[in-house]
Kinemage of the C-alpha trace (Angstrom):
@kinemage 1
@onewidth
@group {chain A} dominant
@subgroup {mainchain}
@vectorlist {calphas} color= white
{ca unk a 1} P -49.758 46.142 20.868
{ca unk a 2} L -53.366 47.680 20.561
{ca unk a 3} L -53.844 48.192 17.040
{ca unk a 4} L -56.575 50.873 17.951
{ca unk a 5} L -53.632 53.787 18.244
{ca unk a 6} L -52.590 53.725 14.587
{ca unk a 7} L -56.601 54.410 13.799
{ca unk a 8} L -58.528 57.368 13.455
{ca unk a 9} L -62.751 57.747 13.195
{ca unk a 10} L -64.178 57.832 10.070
{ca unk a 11} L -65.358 61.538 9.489
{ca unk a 12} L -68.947 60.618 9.614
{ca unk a 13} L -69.548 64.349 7.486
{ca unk a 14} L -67.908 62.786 4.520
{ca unk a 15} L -69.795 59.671 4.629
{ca unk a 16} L -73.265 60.813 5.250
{ca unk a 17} L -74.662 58.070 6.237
{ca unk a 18} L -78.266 58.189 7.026
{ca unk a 19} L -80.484 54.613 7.396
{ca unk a 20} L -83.716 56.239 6.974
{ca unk a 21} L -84.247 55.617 3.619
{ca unk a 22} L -86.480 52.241 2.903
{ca unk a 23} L -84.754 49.814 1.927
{ca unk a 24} L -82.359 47.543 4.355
{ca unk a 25} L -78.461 49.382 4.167
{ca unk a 26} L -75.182 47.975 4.109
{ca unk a 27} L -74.381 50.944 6.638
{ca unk a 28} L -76.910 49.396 9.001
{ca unk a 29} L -74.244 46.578 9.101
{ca unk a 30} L -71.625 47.997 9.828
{ca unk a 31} L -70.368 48.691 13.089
{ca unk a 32} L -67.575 51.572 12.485
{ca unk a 33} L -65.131 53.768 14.481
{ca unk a 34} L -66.970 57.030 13.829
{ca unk a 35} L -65.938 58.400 17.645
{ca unk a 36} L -62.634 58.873 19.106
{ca unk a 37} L -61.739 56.484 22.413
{ca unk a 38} L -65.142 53.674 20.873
{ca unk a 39} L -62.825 51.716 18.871
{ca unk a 40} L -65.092 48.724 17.735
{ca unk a 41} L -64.672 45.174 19.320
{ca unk a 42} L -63.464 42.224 16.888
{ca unk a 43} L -65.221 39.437 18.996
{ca unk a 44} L -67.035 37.242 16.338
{ca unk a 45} L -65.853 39.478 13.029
{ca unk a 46} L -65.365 38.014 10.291
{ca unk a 47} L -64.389 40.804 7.935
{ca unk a 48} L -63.203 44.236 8.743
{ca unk a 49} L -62.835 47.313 6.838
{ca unk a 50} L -59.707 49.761 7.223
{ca unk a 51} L -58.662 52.723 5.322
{ca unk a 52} L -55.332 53.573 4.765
{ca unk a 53} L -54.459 57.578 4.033
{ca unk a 54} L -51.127 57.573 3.088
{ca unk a 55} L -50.035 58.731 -1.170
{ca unk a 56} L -46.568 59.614 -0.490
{ca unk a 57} L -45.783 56.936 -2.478
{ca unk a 58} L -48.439 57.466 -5.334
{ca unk a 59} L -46.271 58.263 -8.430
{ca unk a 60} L -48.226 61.865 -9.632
{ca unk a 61} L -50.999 60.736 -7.832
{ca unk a 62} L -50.922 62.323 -4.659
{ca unk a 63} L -54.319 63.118 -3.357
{ca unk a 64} L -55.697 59.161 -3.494
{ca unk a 65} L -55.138 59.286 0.456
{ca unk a 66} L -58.199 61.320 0.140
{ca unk a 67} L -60.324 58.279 -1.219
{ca unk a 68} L -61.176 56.017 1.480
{ca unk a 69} L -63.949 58.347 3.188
{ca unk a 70} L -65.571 59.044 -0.432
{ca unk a 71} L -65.587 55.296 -1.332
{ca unk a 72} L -67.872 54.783 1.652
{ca unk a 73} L -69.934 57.558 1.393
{ca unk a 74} L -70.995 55.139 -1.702
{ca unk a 75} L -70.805 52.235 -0.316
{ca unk a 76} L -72.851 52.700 2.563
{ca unk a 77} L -75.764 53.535 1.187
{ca unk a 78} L -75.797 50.466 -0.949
{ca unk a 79} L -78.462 47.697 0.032
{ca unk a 80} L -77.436 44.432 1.810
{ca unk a 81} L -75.652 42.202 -0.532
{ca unk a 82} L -76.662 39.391 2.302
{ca unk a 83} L -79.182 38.844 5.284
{ca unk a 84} L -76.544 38.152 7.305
{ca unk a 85} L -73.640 40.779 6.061
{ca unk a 86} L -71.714 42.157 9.362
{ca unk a 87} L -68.717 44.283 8.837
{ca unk a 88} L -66.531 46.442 11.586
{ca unk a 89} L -65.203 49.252 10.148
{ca unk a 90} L -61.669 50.302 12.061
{ca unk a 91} L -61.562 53.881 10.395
{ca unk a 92} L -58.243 54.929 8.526
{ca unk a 93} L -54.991 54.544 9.767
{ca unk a 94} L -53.213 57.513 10.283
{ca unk a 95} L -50.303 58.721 8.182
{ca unk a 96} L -47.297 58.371 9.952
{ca unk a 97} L -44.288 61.226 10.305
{ca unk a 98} L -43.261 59.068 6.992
{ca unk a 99} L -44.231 56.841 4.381
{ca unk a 100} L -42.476 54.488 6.255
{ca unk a 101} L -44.149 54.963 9.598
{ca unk a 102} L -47.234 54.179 8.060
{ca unk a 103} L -45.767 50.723 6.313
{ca unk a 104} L -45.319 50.058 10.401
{ca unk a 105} L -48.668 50.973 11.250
{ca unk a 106} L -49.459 49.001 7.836
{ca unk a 107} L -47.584 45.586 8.557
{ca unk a 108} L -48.510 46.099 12.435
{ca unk a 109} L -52.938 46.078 12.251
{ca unk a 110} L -52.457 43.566 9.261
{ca unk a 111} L -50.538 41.017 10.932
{ca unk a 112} L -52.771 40.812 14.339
{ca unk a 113} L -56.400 41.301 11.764
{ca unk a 114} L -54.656 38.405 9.721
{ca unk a 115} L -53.684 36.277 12.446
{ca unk a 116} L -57.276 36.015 13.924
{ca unk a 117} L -58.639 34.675 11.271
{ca unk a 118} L -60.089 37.600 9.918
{ca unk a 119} L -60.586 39.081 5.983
{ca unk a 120} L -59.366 42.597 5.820
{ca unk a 121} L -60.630 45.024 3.209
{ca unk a 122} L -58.779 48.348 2.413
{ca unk a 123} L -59.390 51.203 1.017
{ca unk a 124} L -56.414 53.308 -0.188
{ca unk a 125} L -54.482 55.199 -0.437
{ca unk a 126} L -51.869 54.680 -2.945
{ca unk a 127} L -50.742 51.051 -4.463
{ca unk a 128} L -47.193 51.286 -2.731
{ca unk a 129} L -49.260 49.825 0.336
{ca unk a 130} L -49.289 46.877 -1.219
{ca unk a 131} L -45.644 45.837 -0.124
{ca unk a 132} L -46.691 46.398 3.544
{ca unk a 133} L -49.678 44.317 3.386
{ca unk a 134} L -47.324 41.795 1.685
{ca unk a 135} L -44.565 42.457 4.630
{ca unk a 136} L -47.541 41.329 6.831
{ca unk a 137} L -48.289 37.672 5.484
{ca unk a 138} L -44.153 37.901 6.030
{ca unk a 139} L -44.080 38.031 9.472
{ca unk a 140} L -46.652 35.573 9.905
{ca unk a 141} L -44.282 33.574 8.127
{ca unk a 142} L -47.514 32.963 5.308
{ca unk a 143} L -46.259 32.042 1.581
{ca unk a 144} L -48.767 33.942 -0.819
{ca unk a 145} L -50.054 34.530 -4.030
{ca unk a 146} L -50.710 38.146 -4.854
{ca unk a 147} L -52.980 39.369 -7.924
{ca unk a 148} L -52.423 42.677 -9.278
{ca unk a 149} L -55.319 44.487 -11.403
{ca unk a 150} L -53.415 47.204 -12.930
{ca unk a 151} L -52.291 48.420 -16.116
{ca unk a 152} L -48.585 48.234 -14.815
{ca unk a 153} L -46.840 45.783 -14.022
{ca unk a 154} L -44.830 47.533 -10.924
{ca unk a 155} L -41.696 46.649 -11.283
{ca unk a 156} L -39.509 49.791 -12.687
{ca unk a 157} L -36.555 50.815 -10.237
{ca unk a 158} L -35.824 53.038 -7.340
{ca unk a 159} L -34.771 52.666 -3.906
{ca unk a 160} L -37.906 53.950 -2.289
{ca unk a 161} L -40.893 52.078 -2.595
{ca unk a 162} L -43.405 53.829 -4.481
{ca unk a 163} L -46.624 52.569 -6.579
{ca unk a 164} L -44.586 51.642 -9.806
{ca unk a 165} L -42.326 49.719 -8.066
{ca unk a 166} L -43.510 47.715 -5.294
{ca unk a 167} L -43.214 44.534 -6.335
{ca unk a 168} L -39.409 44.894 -6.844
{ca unk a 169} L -39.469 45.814 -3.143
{ca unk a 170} L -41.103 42.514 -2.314
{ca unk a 171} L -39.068 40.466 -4.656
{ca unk a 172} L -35.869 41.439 -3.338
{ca unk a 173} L -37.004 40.109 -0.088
{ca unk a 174} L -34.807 37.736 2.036
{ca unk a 175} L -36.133 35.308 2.841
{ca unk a 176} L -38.888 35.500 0.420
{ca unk a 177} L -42.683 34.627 0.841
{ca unk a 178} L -44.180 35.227 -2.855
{ca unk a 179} L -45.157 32.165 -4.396
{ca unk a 180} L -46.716 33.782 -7.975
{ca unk a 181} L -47.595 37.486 -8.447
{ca unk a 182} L -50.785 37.451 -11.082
{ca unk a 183} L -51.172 40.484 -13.337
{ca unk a 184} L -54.556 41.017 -14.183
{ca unk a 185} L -55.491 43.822 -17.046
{ca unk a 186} L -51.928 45.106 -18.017
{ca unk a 187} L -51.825 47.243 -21.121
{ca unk a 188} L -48.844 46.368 -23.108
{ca unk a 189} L -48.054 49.913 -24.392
{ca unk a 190} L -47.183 50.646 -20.937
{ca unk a 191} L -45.204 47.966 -20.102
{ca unk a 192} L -42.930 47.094 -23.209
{ca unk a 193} L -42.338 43.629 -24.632
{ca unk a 194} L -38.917 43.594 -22.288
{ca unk a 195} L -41.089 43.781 -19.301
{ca unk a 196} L -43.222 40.929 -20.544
{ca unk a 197} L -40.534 38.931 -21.116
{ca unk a 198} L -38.800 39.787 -17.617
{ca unk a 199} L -42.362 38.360 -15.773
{ca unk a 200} L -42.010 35.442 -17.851
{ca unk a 201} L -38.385 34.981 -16.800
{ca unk a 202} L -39.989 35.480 -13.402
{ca unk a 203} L -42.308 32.920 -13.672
{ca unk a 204} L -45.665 35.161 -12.817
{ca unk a 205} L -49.026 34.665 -14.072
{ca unk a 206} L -49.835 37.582 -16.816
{ca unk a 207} L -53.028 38.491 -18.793
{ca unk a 208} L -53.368 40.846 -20.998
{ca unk a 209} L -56.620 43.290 -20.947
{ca unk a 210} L -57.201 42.386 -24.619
{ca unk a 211} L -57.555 38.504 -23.253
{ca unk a 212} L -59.786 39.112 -20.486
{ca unk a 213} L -62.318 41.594 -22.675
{ca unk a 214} L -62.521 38.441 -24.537
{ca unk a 215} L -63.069 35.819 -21.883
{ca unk a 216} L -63.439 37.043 -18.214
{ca unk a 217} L -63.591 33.672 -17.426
{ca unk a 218} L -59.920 33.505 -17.596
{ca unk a 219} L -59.573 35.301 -14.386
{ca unk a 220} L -61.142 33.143 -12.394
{ca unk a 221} L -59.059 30.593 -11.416
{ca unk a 222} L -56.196 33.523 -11.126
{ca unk a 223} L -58.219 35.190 -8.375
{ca unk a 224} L -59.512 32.346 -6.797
{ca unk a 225} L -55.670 31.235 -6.177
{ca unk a 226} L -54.601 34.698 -4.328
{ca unk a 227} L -54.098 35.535 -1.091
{ca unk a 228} L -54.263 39.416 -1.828
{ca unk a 229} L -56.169 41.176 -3.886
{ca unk a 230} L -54.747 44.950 -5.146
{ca unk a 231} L -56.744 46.804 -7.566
{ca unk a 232} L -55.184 50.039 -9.295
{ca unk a 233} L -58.128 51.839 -10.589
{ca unk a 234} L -55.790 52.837 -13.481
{ca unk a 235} L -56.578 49.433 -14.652
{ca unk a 236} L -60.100 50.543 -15.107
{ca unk a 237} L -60.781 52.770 -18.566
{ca unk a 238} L -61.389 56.808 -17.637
{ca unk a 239} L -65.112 56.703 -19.075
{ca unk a 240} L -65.876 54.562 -16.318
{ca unk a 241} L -63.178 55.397 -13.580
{ca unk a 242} L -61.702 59.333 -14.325
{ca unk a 243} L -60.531 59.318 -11.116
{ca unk a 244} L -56.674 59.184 -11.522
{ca unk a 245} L -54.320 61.501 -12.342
{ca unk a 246} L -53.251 59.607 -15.444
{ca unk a 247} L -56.225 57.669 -16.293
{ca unk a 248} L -56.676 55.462 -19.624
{ca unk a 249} L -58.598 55.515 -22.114
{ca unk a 250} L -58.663 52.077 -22.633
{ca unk a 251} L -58.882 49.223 -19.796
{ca unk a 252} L -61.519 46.789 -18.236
{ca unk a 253} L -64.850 48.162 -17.583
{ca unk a 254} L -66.550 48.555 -14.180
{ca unk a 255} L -69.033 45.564 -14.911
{ca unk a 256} L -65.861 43.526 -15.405
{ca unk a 257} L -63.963 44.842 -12.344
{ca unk a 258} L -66.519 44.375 -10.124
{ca unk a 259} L -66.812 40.282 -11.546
{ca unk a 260} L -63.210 39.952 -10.361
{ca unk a 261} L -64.187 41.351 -7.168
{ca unk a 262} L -67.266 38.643 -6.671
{ca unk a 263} L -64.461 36.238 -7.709
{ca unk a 264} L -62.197 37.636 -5.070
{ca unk a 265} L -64.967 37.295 -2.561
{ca unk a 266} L -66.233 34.184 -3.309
{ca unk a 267} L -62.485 32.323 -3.195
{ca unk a 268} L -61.419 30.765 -0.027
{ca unk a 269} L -57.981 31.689 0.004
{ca unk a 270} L -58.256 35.849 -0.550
{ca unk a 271} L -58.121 37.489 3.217
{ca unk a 272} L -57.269 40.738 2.271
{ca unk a 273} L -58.977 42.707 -0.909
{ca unk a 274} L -57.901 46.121 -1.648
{ca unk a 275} L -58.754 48.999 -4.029
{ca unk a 276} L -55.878 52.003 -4.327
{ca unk a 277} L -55.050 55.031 -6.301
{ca unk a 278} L -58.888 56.299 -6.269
{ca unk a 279} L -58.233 60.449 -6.230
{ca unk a 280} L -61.147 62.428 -5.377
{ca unk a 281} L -59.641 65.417 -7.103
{ca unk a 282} L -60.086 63.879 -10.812
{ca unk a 283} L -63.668 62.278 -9.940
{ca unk a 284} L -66.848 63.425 -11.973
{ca unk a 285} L -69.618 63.642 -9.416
{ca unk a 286} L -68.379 61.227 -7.709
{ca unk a 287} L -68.620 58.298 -10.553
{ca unk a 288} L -65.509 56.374 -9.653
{ca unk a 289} L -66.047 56.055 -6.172
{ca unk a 290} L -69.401 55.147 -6.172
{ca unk a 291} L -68.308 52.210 -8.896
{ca unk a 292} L -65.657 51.305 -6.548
{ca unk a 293} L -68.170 51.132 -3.972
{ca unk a 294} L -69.865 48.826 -6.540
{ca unk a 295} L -66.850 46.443 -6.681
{ca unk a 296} L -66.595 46.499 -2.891
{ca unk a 297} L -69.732 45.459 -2.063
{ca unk a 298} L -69.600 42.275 -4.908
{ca unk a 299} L -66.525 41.121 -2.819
{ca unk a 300} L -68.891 41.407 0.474
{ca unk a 301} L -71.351 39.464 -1.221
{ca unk a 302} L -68.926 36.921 -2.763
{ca unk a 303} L -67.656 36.353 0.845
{ca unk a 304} L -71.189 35.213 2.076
{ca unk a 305} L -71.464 32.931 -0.951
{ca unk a 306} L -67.747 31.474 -0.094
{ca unk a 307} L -68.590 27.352 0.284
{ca unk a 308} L -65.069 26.225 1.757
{ca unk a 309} L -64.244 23.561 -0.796
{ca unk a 310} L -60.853 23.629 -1.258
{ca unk a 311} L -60.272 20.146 -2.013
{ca unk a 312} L -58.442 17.943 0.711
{ca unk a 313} L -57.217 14.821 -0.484
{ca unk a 314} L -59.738 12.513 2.077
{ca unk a 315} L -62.813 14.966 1.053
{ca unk a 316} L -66.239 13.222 -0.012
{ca unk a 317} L -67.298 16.513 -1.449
{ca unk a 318} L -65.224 16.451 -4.978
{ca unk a 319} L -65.161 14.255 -7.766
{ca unk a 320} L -61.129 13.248 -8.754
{ca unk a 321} L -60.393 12.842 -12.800
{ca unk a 322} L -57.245 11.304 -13.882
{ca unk a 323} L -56.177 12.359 -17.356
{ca unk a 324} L -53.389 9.870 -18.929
{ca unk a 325} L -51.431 11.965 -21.551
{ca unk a 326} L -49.854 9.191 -23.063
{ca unk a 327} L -47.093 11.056 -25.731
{ca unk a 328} L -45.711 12.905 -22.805
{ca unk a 329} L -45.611 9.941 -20.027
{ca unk a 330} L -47.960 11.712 -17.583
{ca unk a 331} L -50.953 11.388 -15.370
{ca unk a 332} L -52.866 14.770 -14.249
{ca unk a 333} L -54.966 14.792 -11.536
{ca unk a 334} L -58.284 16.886 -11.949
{ca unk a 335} L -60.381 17.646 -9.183
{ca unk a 336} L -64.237 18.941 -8.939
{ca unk a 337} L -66.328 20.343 -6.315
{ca unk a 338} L -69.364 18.683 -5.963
{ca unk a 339} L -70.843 21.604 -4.449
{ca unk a 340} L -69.194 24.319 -6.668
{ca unk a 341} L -68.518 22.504 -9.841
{ca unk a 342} L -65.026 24.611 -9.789
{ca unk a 343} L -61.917 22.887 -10.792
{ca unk a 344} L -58.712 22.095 -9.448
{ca unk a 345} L -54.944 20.237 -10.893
{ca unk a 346} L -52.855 19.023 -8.927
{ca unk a 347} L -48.951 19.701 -9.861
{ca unk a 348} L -46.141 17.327 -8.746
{ca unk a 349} L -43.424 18.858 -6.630
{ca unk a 350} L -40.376 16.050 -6.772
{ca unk a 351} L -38.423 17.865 -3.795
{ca unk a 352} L -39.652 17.017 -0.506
{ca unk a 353} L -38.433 20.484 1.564
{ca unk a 354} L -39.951 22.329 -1.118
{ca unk a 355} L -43.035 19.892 -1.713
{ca unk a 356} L -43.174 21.006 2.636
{ca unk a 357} L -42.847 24.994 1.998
{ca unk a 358} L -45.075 25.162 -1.134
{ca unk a 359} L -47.981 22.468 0.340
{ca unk a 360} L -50.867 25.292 -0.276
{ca unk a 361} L -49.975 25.592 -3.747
{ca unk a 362} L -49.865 22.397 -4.706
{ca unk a 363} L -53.498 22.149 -5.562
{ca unk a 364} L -54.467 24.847 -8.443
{ca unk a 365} L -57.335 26.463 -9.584
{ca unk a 366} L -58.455 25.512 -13.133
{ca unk a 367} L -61.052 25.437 -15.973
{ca unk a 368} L -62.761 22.970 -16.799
{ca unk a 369} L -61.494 23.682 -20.360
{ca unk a 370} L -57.861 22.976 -18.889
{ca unk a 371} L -59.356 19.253 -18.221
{ca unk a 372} L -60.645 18.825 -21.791
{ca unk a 373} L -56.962 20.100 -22.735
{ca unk a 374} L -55.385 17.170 -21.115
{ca unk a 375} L -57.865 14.941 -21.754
{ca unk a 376} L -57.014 15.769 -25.836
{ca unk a 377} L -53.476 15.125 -24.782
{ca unk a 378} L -52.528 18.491 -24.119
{ca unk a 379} L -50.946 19.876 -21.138
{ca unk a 380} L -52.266 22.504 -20.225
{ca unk a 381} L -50.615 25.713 -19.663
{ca unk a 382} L -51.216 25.963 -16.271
{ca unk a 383} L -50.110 22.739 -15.204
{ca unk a 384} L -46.253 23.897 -17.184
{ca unk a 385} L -46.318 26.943 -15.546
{ca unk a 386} L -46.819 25.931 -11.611
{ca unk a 387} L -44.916 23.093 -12.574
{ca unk a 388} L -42.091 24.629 -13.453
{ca unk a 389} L -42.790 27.251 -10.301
{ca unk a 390} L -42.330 24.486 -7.842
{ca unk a 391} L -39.573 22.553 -9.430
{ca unk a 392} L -37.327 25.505 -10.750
């Protein structure tokens, strides 16, 4: 099908564009859908834009589906992150008769933009689009990791998918193709200590705001490891993000969102980064979207930093460590890009059909203070945690 019919142009009013001003523009870069029937070709893309205008599922939020346009009003105007930065912008995809309709629309232009190869970035739109996106990788028949900056941890109940409960939605999935959910900046006053100990039951990858204020660092191999990317500006304190309907006053700042962006854009594994639940109607002259433009364009520049050094086990380009852990009868393998100097442990899988399903995630993204753990005779906590992922 041609993806082109669940699009609309950008309104180039919003926007505003103009590339007169002196310095070389990210909007000079783009090649967008700003006229109806001139739907821009994908022949040699390698990362699209595509704005989704759908908040029926926004929990007393609606009005976010009014954000894409007003993020890049921001974002084009910001200088080129890199000399050689080209990105097609597809417009927004129009809201469907129902929430559902759009999920179609959704799953639909995110399968065929995922199955060429290429990195999508969306603006939203409300964070129920997440399980969409995620239906997407489905039909590919892609196992994923999906990181989740957010306050929330999106998991209450209800039949209907909505933002505060999407990742039920994609949990109950049959068959299922989430390997780890990562939640990145939750706020434990508004999850409960039952919901942290029902994601630890679950086996997903959880840091607390308070740990990340205090080493940002600790994201990195969390982000690096994700397929999608899903940012909930709610996760971003209201002094620098008001636009929400229930902001907080606490959360990460915009300096620290737009590091996990860079991260985002710099990993080899993330093909689709996303930023939801921006509403133009709580914005202060425009100061959340133009930070959110911020955070997009660190993930553009990220992406033309990206080095593709993923280890592979016959690769001259990383060092391999073996750390012998004699009181627990173990041998950890450490690996380290030569080019990069990032880290990677590899975790055992003892089946064989699930050592076959689960062969991406078999090498993780570390520290290099997880090697000096194990080299102290510690496991580290990573290692436990995947392990027990891929042998529970």
């Amino acid at each position: 099908m041609d993806i082109s019919t669940y699009f609309s142009p950008i309104d180039m009013s919003v926007v505003d564009y103009s590339s007169e001003e002196f310095r070389p523009m990210l909007g000079d870069a783009v090649d967008a859908y700003s006229e109806e029937g001139a739907f821009p070709s994908l022949d040699g893309a390698r990362m699209v834009l595509l704005g989704i205008k759908e908040d029926r599922g926004s929990v007393e939020n609606q009005g976010c589906g009014e954000g894409p346009d007003m993020i890049r009003h921001y974002l084009y105007r910001l200088a080129k992150p890199h000399e050689d930065v080209h990105l097609v912008d597809l417009g927004n995809i129009m809201p469907g008769a129902t929430a559902r309709d759009t999920y179609f629309a959704v799953i639909e232009a995110m399968q065929q933009l995922l199955d060429r190869g290429l990195t999508v970035l969306v603006l939203g739109g409300s964070d129920d689009l997440v399980f969409p996106i995620y239906k997407a990788y489905e039909v590919l028949g892609r196992v994923i990791n999906i990181c989740s900056v957010d306050s929330r941890f999106n998991l209450e109940g209800g039949e209907r998918v909505s933002s505060n409960n999407y990742l039920q939605h994609i949990i109950l999935q049959q068959p299922n193709y989430l390997f780890d959910y990562v939640a990145l900046g939750y706020q434990t006053y508004f999850v409960g200590q039952e919901m942290v100990k029902l994601m630890d039951e679950l086996k997903f990858s959880t840091r607390r705001v308070g740990e990340l204020q205090t080493n940002m660092e600790l994201a990195e191999p969390l982000v690096r490891y994700s397929d999608v990317v899903a940012v909930d500006i709610s996760a971003v304190r209201q002094s620098d993000a008001p636009a929400n309907a229930a902001p907080s006053p606490h959360g990460l700042y915009g300096e620290q969102l737009c590091q996990i962006a860079r991260y985002a854009g710099m990993s080899d594994k993330t093909t689709c980064f996303g930023l939801f639940e921006m509403n133009p109607a709580y914005d202060r002259q425009g100061q959340t979207a133009h930070m959110l433009a911020h955070a997009m364009w660190f993930f553009i520049e990220g992406f033309y930093y990206r080095l593709n050094d993923f280890p592979s086990r016959d690769n001259q380009q990383y060092k391999r460590f073996t750390a012998i852990l004699q009181e627990h009868g173990l041998e950890i393998v450490f690996y380290k890009s030569l080019r990069s100097d990032r880290w990677w442990i590899e975790v055992p899988c003892d089946d064989q059909e699930r050592r076959e399903r689960y062969q991406r995630h078999t090498l993780i993204p570390c520290s290099y203070a997880d090697y000096q753990r194990a080299m102290e005779n510690e496991i580290p906590e990573l290692w436990w945690h995947y392990y027990n992922r891929l042998n529970g």
